[in-house]
C-alpha positions in Angstrom: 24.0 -4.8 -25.9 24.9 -5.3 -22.4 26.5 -1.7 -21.9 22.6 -0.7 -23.4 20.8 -3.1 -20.8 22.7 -1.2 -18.2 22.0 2.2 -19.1 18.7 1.7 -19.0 18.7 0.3 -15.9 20.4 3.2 -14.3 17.9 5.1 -16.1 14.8 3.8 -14.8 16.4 4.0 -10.9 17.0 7.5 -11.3 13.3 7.8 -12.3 11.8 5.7 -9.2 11.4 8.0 -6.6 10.4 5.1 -4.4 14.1 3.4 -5.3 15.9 6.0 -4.7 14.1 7.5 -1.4 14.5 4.2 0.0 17.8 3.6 -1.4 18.9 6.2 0.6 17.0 5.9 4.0 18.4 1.8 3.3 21.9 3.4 3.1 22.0 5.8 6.2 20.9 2.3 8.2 23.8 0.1 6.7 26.2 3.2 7.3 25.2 3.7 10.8 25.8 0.0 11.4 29.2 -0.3 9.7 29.9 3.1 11.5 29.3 1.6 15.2 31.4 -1.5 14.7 34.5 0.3 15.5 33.2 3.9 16.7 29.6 5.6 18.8 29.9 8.7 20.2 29.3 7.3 23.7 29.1 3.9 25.3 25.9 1.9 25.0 26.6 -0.6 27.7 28.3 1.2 30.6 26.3 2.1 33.6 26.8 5.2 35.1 24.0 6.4 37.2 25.2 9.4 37.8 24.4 10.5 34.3 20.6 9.3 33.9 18.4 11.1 31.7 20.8 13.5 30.8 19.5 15.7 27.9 21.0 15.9 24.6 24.5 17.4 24.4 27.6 17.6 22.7 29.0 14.2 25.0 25.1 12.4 24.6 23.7 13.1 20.9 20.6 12.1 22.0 20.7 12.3 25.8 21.0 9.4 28.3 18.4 6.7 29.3 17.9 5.7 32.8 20.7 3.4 33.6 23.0 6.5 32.3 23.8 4.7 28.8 24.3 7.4 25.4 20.8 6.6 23.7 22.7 7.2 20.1 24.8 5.0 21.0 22.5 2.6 21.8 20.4 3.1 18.6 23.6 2.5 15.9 24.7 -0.8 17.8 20.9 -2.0 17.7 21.4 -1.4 13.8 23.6 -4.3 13.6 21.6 -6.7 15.5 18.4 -5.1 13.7 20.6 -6.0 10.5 22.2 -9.3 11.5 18.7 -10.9 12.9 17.3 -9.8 9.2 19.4 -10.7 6.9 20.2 -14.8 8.4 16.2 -15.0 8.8 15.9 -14.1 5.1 18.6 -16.1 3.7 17.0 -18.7 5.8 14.0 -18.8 4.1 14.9 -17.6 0.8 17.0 -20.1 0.3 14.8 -22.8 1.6 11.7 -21.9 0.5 12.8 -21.1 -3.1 14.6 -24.5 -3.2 11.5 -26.1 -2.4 9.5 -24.0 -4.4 11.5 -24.7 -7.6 11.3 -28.5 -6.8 7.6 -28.2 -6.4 7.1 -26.5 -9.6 9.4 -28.8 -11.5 8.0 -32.4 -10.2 4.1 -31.6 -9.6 2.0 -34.3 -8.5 2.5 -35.6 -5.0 5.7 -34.0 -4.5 4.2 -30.5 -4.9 1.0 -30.7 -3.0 2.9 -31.8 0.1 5.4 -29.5 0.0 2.2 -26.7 -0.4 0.1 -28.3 2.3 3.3 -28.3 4.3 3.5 -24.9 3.8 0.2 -24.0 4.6 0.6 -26.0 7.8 3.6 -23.6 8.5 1.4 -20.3 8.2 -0.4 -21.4 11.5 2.7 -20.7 13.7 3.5 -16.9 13.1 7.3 -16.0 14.1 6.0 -14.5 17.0 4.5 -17.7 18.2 7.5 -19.9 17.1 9.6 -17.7 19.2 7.9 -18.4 22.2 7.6 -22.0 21.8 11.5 -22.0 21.1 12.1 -19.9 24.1 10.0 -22.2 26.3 12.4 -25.3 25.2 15.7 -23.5 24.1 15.1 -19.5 26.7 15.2 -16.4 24.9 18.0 -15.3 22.7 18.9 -13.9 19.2 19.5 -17.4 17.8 15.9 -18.4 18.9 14.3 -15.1 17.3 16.1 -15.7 14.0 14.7 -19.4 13.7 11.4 -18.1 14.5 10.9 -15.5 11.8 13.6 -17.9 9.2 11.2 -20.5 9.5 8.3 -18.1 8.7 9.9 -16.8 5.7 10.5 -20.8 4.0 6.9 -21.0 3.7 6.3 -17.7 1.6 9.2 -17.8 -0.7 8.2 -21.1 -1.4 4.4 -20.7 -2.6 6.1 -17.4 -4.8 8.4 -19.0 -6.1 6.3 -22.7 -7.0 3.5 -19.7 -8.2 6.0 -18.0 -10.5 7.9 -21.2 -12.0 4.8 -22.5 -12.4 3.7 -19.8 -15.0 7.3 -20.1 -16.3 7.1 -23.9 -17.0 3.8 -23.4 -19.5 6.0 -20.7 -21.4 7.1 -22.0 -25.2 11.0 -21.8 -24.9 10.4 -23.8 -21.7 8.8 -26.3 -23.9 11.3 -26.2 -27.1 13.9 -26.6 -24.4 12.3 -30.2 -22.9 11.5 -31.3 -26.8 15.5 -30.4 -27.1 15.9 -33.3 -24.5 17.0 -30.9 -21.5 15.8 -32.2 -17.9 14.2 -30.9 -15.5 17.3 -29.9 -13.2 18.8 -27.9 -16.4 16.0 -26.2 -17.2 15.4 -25.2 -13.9 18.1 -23.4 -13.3 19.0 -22.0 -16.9 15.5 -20.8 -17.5 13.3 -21.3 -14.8 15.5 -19.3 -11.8 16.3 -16.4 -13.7 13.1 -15.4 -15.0 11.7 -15.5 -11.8 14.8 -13.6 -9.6 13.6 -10.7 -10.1 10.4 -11.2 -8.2 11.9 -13.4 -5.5 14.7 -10.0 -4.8 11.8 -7.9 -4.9 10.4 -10.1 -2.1 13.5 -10.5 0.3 13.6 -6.6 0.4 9.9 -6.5 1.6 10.4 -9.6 3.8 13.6 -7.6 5.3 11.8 -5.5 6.6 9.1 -7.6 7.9 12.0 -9.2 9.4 13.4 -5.8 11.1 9.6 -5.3 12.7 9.7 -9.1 14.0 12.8 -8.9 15.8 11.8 -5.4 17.4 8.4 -7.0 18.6 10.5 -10.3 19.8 12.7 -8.2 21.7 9.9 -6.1 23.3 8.3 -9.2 24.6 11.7 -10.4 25.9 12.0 -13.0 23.3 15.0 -11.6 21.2 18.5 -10.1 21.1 19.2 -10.7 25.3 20.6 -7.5 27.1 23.5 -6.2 27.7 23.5 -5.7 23.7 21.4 -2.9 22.7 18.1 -3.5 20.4 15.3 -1.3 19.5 12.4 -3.3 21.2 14.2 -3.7 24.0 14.8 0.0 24.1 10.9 0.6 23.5 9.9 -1.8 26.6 12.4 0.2 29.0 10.8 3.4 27.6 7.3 2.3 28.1 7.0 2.8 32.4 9.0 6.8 31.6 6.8 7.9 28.8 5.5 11.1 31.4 9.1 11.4 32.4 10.9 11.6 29.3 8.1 10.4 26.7 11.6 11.0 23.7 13.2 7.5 25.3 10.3 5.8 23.4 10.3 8.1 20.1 14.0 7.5 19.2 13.8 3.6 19.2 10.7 4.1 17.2 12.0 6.7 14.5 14.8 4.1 14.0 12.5 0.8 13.2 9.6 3.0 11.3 13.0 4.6 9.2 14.2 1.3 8.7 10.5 -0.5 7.7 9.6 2.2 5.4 12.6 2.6 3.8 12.9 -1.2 2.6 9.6 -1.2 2.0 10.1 2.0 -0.6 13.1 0.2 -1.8 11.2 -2.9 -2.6 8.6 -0.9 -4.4 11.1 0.8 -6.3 12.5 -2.3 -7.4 9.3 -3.8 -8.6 8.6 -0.9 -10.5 12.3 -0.9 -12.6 12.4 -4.9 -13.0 9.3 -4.9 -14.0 8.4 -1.7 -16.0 5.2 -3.0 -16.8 3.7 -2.3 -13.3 4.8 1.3 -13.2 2.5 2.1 -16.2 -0.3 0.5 -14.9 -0.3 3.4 -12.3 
């Protein structure tokens, strides 16, 4: 039965275009990024003046930016911080916000409602705001960009996930399993968290990207990842005063984070579609 479950799966990812597009575009960014921990075809923190706005070569992919550094370079190591900012803000409000979520759906009554108007209260600081109040008491830094857009994210997991296990909780097995004398806890996590994990993954992929756009408009305002380590906003602030000069500074750091958005983004998609099948005939 299992082996059957699988293969149809498999089946339906080899049918999403959207899955597999993105799987790939998804792939090429986590490659690049293991890639540049141990190995760029240049250097993307040494100086050397001498070798400013060189244009693409054998030696600089992608040319050389105006303090001399290899732009590819550059653009792999910002994978990682793109990566590493993404992922900690997600699992910082996935596993917050669906933790709260779940105990909002299970208890109701005055424990829910605060938790939502909490929630709602949380919407009126956007990441890009938090970041700047964290930076006027804590200065600018990575750490301070991934708290901003972590704490951003507890809020929206947890109205999905109260919305979902809320639906969940009315269901009839849900219902046989309390009349069996199963608690709350129990059923929360043997019924109520896996019919909903499919929605909440299909969410972090989205939110991954959102999280990937954050920390590139963080770093553009000088409110992220700190120089001398290499980021894609950054990169498109620096590029901003030469676009006349050498107007492919800016494009490169924007291919990377419009590959990168769009490619989650078809990814989640695609995973809606195959965990839910339902959706894809609707189209």
């Amino acid at each position: 039965m299992s082996d059957t479950r699988s293969l149809s799966f498999l089946s339906r990812c080899r049918r999403s275009r959207s899955f597999m597009v993105g799987g790939i575009m998804t792939a090429f960014l986590l490659v690049c990024a293991a890639i540049s921990l141990f190995w760029t075809p240049g250097s993307a923190y040494d100086i050397t003046i001498a070798n400013r706005f060189l244009p693409p070569s054998a030696d600089h992919w992608l040319g050389t930016d105006r303090f001399g550094r290899d732009i590819a370079s550059m653009l792999m190591t910002g994978t990682q911080n793109s990566i590493v900012v993404a992922v900690v803000a997600v699992s910082i409000g996935l596993s917050m916000g669906v933790s709260l979520g779940l105990l909002a759906a299970a208890r109701r009554g005055w424990t829910e409602e605060i938790i939502m108007r909490l929630s709602d209260f949380s919407f009126a600081f956007p990441a890009i705001l938090s970041a700047i109040m964290l930076t006027a008491i804590f200065g600018p830094g990575g750490v301070n960009s991934i708290l901003a857009i972590g704490l951003y994210n507890i809020p929206v997991f947890a109205r999905l996930t109260r919305g979902s296990a809320n639906a969940i909780w009315a269901r009839e097995f849900v219902m046989a399993a309390r009349a069996s004398g199963k608690g709350r806890l129990r059923i929360t996590f043997e019924h109520i968290l896996p019919n909903i994990l499919s929605i909440i993954i299909v969410q972090a992929t989205i939110l991954f990207a959102i999280a990937i756009l954050a920390e590139a408009a963080l770093s553009y305002l000088g409110l992220g990842t700190q120089p001398p380590e290499p980021s894609w906003g950054r990169m498109l602030n620096e590029a901003q005063t030469l676009m006349f000069l050498d107007p492919m500074q800016a494009v490169y750091p924007g291919l990377a984070i419009a590959t990168a958005v769009f490619g989650l983004n078809l990814l989640g998609d695609g995973l809606r579609d195959i965990l839910d099948p339902r959706l894809s005939r609707k189209r």
